[in-house]
N, C-alpha and C positions, 0 to 999 in steps of 0.2 A: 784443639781438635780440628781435623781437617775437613772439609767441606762435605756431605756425605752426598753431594750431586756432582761430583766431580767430572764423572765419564760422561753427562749426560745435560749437562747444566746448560751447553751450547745450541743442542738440538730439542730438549723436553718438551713436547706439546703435551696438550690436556688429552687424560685419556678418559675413559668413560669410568662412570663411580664404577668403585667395587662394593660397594655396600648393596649385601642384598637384600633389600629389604623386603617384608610383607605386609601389606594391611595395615599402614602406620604403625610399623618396629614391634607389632604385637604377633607372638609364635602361636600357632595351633600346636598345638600337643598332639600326639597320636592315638589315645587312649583314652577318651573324654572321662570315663567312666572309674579312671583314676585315682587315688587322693591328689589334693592339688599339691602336697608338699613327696609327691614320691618322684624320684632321680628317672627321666628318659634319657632314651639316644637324641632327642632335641635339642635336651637341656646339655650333654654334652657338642652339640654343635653348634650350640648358640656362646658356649663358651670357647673354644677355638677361634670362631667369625672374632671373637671380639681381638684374639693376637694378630689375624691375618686380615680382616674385612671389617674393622669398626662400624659401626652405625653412623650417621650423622649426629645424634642426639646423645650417642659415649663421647663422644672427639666434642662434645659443644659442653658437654659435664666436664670431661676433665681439663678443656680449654680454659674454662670458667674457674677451676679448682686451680691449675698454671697459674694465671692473672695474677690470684687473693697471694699466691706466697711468693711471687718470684719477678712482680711488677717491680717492684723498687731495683733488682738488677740489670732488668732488659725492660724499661719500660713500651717499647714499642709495642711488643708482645699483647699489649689492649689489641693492637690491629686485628688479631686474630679470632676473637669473640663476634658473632652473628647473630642478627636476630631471630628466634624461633620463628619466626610467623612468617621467615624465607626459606627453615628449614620443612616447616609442613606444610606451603604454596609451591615448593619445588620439590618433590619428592628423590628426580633423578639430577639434584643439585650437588657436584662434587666435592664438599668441603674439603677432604684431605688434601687436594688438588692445588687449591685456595690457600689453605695452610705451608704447603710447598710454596708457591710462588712467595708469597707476604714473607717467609722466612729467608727466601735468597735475598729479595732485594734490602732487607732490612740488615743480616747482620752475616756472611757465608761462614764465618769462623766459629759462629758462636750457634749455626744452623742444627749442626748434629747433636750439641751439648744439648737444647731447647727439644728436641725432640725425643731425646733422651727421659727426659724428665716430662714428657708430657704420657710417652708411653706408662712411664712408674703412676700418673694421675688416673690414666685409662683404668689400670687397676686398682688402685684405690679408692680410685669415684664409682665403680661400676661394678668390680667384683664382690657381690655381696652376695646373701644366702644360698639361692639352690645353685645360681650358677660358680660361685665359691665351691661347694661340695662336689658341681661336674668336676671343678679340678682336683680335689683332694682324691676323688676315686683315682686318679691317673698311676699313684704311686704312695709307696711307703716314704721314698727319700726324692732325692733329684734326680737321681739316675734313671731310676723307675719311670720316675714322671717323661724324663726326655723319651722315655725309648717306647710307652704307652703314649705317648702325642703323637710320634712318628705314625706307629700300628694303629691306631684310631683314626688320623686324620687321613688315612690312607684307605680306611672300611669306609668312612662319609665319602669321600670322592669318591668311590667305585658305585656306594647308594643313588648320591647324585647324578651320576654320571659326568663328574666332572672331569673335559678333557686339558684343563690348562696345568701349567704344569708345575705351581706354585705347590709348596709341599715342606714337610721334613722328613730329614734322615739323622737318626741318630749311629754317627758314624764312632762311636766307641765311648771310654768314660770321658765323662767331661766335654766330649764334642759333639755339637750340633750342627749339621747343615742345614740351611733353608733356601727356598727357590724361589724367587718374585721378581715381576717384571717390573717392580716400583720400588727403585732404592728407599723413600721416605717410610714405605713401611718396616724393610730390616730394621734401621732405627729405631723405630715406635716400637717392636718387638724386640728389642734391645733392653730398652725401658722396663717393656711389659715382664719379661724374664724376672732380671732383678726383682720388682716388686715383688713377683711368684713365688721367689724362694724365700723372701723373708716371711711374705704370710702364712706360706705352707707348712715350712718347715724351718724357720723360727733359724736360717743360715741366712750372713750377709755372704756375697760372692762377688767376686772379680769378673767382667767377663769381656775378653777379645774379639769384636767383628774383623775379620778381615774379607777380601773378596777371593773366590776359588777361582786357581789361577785357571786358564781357558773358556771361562763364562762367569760373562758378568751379569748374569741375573741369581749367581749362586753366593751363597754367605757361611760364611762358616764362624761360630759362635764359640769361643773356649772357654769354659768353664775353670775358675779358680777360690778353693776357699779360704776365706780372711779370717772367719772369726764364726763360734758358734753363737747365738744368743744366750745370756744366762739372766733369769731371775723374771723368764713367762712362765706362762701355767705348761705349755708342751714339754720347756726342758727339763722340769720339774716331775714330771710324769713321766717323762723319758729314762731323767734320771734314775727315779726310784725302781722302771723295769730294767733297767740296767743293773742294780745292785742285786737284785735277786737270786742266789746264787742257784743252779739247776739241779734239780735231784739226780743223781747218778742209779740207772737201775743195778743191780748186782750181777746182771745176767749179759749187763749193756758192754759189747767191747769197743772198744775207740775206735772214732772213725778213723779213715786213711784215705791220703789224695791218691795214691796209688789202684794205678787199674788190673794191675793184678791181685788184688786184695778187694776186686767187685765179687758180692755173695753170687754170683751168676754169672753161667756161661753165656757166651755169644750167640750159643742155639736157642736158649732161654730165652735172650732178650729179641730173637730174632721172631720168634713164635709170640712172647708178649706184644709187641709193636710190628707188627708185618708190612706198617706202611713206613721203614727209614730205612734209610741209606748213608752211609759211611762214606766220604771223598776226601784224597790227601790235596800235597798242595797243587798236583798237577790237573784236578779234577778227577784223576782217577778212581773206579767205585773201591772201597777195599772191602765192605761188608752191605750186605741189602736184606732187610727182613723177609718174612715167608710169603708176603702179597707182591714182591715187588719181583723176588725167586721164582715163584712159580710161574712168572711172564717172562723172564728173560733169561733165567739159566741155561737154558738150552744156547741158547745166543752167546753167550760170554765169550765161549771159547774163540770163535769162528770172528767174532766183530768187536771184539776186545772190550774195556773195562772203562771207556772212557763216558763218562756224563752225561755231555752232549750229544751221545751218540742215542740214547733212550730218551732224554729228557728234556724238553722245552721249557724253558723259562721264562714264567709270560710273565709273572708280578713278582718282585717291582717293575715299574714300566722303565726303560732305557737301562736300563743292570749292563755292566760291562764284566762278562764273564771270567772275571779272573781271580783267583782265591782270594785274593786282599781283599777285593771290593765287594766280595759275597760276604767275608767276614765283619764285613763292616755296617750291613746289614740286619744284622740279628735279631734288631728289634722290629721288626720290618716284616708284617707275614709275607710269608712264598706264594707261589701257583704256578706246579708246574703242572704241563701236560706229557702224557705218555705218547713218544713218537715209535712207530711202526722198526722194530729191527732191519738195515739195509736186506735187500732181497725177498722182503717178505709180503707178498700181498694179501692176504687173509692175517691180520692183529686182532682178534675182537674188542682189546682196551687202546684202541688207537684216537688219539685224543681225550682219554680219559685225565681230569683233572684230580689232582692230590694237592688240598690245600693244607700250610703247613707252618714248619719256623724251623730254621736255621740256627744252629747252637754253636760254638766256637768251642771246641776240644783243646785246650793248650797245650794239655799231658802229652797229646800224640802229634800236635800239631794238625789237627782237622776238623772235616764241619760235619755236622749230624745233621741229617733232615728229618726232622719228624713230624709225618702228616695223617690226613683221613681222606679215602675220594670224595670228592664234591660231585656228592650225586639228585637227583631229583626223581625222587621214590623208587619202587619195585624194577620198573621196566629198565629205568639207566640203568641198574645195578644189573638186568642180566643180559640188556644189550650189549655188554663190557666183560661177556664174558666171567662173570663174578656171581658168588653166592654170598648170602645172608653167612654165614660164618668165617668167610673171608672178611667180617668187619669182625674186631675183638669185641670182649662183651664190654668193657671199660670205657669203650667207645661210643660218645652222644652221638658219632654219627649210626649208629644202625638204628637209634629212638628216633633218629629224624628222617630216615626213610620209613619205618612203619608208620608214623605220627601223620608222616606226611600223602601217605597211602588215602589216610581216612582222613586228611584235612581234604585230598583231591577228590573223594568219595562227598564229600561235606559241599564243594567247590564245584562239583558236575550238580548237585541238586540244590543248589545255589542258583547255578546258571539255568537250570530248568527249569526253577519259580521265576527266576526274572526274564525267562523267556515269556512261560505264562501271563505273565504278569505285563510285561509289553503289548502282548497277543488282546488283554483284557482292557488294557487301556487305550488300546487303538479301537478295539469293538467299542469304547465305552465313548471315544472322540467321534467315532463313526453315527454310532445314536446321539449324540448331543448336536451333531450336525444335521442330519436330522428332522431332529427337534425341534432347530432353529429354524430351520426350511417350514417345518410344518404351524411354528407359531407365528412366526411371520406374516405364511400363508392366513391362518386367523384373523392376525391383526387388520389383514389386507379386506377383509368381509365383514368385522365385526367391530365393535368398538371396544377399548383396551380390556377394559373390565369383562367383560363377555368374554372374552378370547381366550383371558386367563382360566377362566373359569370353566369354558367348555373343555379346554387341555387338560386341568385336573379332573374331570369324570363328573363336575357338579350340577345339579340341575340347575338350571333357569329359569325364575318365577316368571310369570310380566308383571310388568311395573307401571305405574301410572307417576307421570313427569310434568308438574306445570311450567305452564310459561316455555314452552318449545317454539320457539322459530323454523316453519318447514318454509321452502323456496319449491314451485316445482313451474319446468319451464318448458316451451317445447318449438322448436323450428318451423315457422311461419312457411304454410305451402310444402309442408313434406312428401304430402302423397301426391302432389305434381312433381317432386324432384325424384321422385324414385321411379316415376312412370318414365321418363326421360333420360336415365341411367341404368347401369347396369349393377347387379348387388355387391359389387367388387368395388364399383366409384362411391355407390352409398356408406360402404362400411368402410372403404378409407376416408370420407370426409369425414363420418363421425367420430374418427381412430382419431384421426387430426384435432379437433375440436374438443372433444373428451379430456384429452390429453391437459391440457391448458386449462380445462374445469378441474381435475383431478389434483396438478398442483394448486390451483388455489383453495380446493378443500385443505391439504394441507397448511397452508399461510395462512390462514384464519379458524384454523382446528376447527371444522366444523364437520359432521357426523354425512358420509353418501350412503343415502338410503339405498338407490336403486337406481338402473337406466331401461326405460321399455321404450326400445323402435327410438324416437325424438326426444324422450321423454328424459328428464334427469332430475332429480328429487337431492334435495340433503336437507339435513337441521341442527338445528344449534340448540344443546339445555340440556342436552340426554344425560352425562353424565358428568358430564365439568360445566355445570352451571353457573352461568357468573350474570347478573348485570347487563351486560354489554353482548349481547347473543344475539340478540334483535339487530344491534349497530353490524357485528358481524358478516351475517347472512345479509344484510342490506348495502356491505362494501363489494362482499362478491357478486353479487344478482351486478353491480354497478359495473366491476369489471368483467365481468361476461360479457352484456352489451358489448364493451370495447374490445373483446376479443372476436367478435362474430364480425368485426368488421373486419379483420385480417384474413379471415378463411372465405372463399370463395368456392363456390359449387362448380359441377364437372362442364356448366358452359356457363364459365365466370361471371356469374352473380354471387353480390353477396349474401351471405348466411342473416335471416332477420331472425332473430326470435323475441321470444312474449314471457312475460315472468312474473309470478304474483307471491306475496308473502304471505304468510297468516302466522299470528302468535297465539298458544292457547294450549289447552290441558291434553294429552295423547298417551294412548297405551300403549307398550312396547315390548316386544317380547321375539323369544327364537320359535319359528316356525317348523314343522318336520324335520325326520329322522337323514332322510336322503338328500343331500344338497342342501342343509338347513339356509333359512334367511332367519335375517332381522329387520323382523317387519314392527310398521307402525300402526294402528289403527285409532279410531273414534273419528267424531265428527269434524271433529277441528280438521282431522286429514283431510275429509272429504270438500272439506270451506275453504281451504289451502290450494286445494285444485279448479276449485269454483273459480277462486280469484285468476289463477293462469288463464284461464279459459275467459274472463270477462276483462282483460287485457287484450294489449293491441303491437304490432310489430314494433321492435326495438322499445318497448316500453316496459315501465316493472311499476304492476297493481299493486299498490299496497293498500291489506287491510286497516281500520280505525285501531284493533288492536296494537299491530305491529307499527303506526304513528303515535300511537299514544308512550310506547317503550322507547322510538329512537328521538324523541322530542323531552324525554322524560329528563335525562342527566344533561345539565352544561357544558361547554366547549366541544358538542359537535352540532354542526350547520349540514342539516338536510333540506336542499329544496325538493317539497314535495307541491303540486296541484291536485287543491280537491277537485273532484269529477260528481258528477251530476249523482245525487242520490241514488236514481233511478238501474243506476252501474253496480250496486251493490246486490250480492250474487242473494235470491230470497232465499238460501238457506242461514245465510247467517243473521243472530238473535239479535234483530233491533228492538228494543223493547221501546224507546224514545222516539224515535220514527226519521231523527234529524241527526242519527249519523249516514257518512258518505265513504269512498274509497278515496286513493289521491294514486299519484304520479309521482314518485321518485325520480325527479329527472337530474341528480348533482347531488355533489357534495365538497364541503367547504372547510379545513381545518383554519380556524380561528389565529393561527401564527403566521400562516403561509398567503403568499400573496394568490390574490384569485385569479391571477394571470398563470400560474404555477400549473403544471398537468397532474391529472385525476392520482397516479400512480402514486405520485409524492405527498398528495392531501393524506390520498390511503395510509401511506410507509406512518409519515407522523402521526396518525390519531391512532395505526398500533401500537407505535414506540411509546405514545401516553400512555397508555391502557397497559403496557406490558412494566410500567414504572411504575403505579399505583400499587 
């Protein structure tokens, strides 16, 4: 057999896959709500792909299926097996492609035979259950089948909208055309054939590719039969309706080929089907039903009888209008459009579509069209000049303009809930924005738990929390720097400064109570109590300090300030309905601010309490100085007489060298803390 890349073997570059795949090779169905074993128009498209557009994963099945029977005569033929795990990492990987190459260089003689026989494995390895039955719907016999492949695969292209121009034509008995830009697949659909008839319909068959002469992406396929099958369960059941003999009614007279012996006149048939038309071999009309009359009789006389003169003929697409080539057509639905009478500018069915089929008259030597207009509901039908009884009653198409009357009825308030429905979920996007502005807002005053909780409508008890750490601090010589500036340089120095307190409340999640004039307050234990609240509020008071050395006042001094801790028992609670706070209260607050206040510039008081907490747990180093008894503020409870305040002046993480800056002691002893 001779090379089947013959025209092309010199020039072939890789084209891109044809396999179209979805979703790794798995189809969506249209109709979820299905049984899973009932027949779609999917399922007959997923069976077609598999003659014209294999999968990767068909061609690697029945490559694999090739190998096991036919290695011992071509063993190179291994070449051609690939491993999965490159056909589901490359999805747009061209194995047919692959397959083409690996079989030229390997054997050119023996190319077409090998693909031949892989096409026949494509359906044997692959054609099974529903997609089996896509194709037994096609036809009774082979004939059938060729000429429903044609007409189906020609309804999926037009669904798809597919413009290439791969296709078939069943151009009479026994012959098939087919259209593809890639000889290796005629071949494979070579193969694929044969297999088709024997499983279908239990015929082995001869069959001819040759190429159509003037284009070479055309094939033409000739069908021959060799042999029937005898002794499957088909011919066996074939058999037996075949022996059947038919009851003869008594009243029944023989048919006749003869068209003079039709039970019906021409006027009959012309009022039963209003939508055909009769043409001989010149295309001339010789008879037109009562829809096709009542638009063009008047016309006849004056612009004569010929075809093309009323009729456009859009589908099939490329038709060479000449009787042979319509005739050869038949399995092949029509569409044509109604073209305007010469002279005539008012047509009301001008462009009106009649879709249809094409019949071969042998008796008379002519072709019948008989169609329905292809309408879309009420309004097409009467912008075209057309009533509701201009469709016969015999006719689904006038069920499919009422049907589709109230599916457009169904379709307009469709579209009106899901307009709503948009309308409702942008209102519903628009408050949840919102929302998040306003909890945020929250979170921004309150602490998390509160926040949430004032959003849902709940009240707020207060609460009593031990072991709180408050910090409160305030700018050394403030009511001399505001005498001296103006309230625009005061509140930009503290905008500046704030700002820098603010994220380190954040870096060490600790709770800002408040800011009054100089004043800045936060604490630690409110409501994410841990341990280490004390060490906390005692890293930031540390970098504070070190930030007030960066900011400088409106005639550059720097910022001093004073800072004192206290740890101890506090009530906490939301205050009023207008501008609510959260505020803290009891004694411990007020010992808290004692300590600020009996502190000194750039220093931070710490109470015995809050030393007794940051000395309490190992591996953190607080250099603190105790300060003279006497410095302890007389509100807080000495009962022993021999506690004192100290000085936090540093701090020292135990890994890091003490040469190291404060920043970095800080980072590591949270990285500790946040690892425990």
């Amino acid at each position: 057999m001779a090379c089947p890349f013959f025209r092309r073997s010199d020039s072939l570059a890789r084209q891109p896959s044809v396999c179209a795949e979805t979703s790794n090779n798995t189809w969506q169905l249209e109709d979820e709500e299905q049984p899973g074993d009932a027949l779609t128009l999917t399922h007959l498209q997923m069976a077609i792909q598999l003659l014209t557009a294999p999968s990767n994963s068909d061609l690697n099945t029945a490559v694999t299926s090739l190998i096991a029977k036919y290695s011992q005569s071509w063993p190179k033929i291994s070449k051609l097996r690939i491993d999965l795990d490159t056909l589901k990492s490359v999805p747009n990987y061209d194995y047919l492609a692959d397959i083409q190459d690996i079989l030229l260089e390997m054997d050119e003689s023996s190319a077409s035979e090998i693909l031949v026989l892989l096409g026949e494995e494509l359906i044997t390895s692959c054609c099974t259950g529903i997609i089996e039955r896509a194709f037994r719907c096609l036809g009774t016999d082979l004939q059938e089948f060729l000429g429903s492949l044609d007409g189906v695969y020609d309804v999926l292209k037009l669904q798809e909208e597919d413009v290439t121009d791969t296709g078939f034509v069943c151009a009479g008995d026994g012959e098939l055309i087919f259209t593809s830009e890639r000889p290796v697949i005629a071949w494979l659909l070579l193969g694929s054939l044969k297999a088709l008839t024997r499983m279908l319909y239990n015929v082995q068959v001869n069959i001819k590719i040759e190429p159509v002469e003037g284009d070479s992406r055309r094939y033409r396929y000739l069908f021959s039969l060799v042999k029937e099958y005898t002794g499957s369960a088909v011919s066996l059941q074939r058999s037996s309706v075949e022996m059947v003999k038919p009851t003869v009614l008594p009243a029944q007279r023989n048919n006749s080929s003869k068209a003079a012996d039709l039970a019906m006149n021409s006027h009959t048939f012309c009022k039963a089907f209003p939508w055909h038309f009769i043409m001989n071999e010149k295309l001339e009309l010789l008879q037109m039903g009562r829809g096709f009359s009542k638009l063009y009789k008047p016309h006849i006389a004056e612009h004569g009888c010929q075809a093309t003169t009323y009729f456009d003929f859009k589908r099939p697409k490329g038709l060479t209008l000449k009787f042979r080539d319509i005739a050869r057509r038949t399995y092949t639905p029509f569409l044509i459009a109604l073209k305007s009478p010469p002279n005539i500018s008012e047509f009301p069915a001008k462009g009106l579509e009649i879709k249809g089929q094409m019949v071969h008259c042998p008796e008379s030597n002519s072709l019948l069209f008989m169609g329905s207009p292809f309408l879309d509901g009420l309004d097409g039908l009467t912008c075209n000049g057309l009533f509701i009884s201009d469709i016969p009653l015999h006719d689904a198409t006038r069920e499919v303009i009422l049907v589709g009357e109230q599916a457009r009825a169904q379709d307009g308030l469709r579209r009106r809930m899901d307009k709503l429905k948009s309308s409702i979920e942008e209102a519903n996007a628009a408050v949840a924005k919102e929302r998040k502005k306003n909890v945020s807002l929250l979170h921004l005053i309150f602490p998390a738990e509160i926040a949430e909780r004032l959003w849902l409508g709940a009240s707020i008890d207060a609460k009593t929390y031990p072991d709180v750490t408050i910090l409160f601090s305030d700018i050394v010589g403030f009511t001399s720097i505001c005498s001296r500036a103006t309230p625009f340089m005061v509140i930009s120095m503290l905008e500046s400064l704030y700002k820098d307190f603010d994220e380190f409340c954040d870096l060490f999640d600790v709770y800002k109570v408040e800011t009054i004039g100089d004043a800045y307050c936060v604490a630690s234990g409110l409501h994410r109590a841990s341990i280490y609240d004390a060490h906390k509020v005692a890293w930031m008071a540390l970098k504070m300090i070190v930030a007030c050395g960066k900011h400088i006042t409106h005639d550059d001094q720097e910022i001093q300030m004073r800072i004192g801790l206290h740890t101890g028992t506090v009530l906490a609670g939301v205050v009023g309905r207008k501008m609510p706070r959260y505020c803290l209260f009891g004694h411990n607050v007020t010992i808290a601010n004692k300590f600020e206040s009996g502190s000194e510039a750039c220093k931070i008081n710490v109470s015995p309490t809050t030393k007794d907490w940051l000395v309490k747990y190992p591996g953190f180093e607080f250099d603190l100085k105790a300060r003279d008894p006497s410095c302890l503020p007389k509100e807080f409870p000495d009962t022993s007489g021999d506690k004192t305040c100290y000085f936090l002046e540093g701090y020292r993480h135990p890994t890091l060298s003490a040469h190291s800056p404060l920043v970095e002691h800080i980072s590591e002893a949270l990285k500790s803390i946040s690892e425990q």
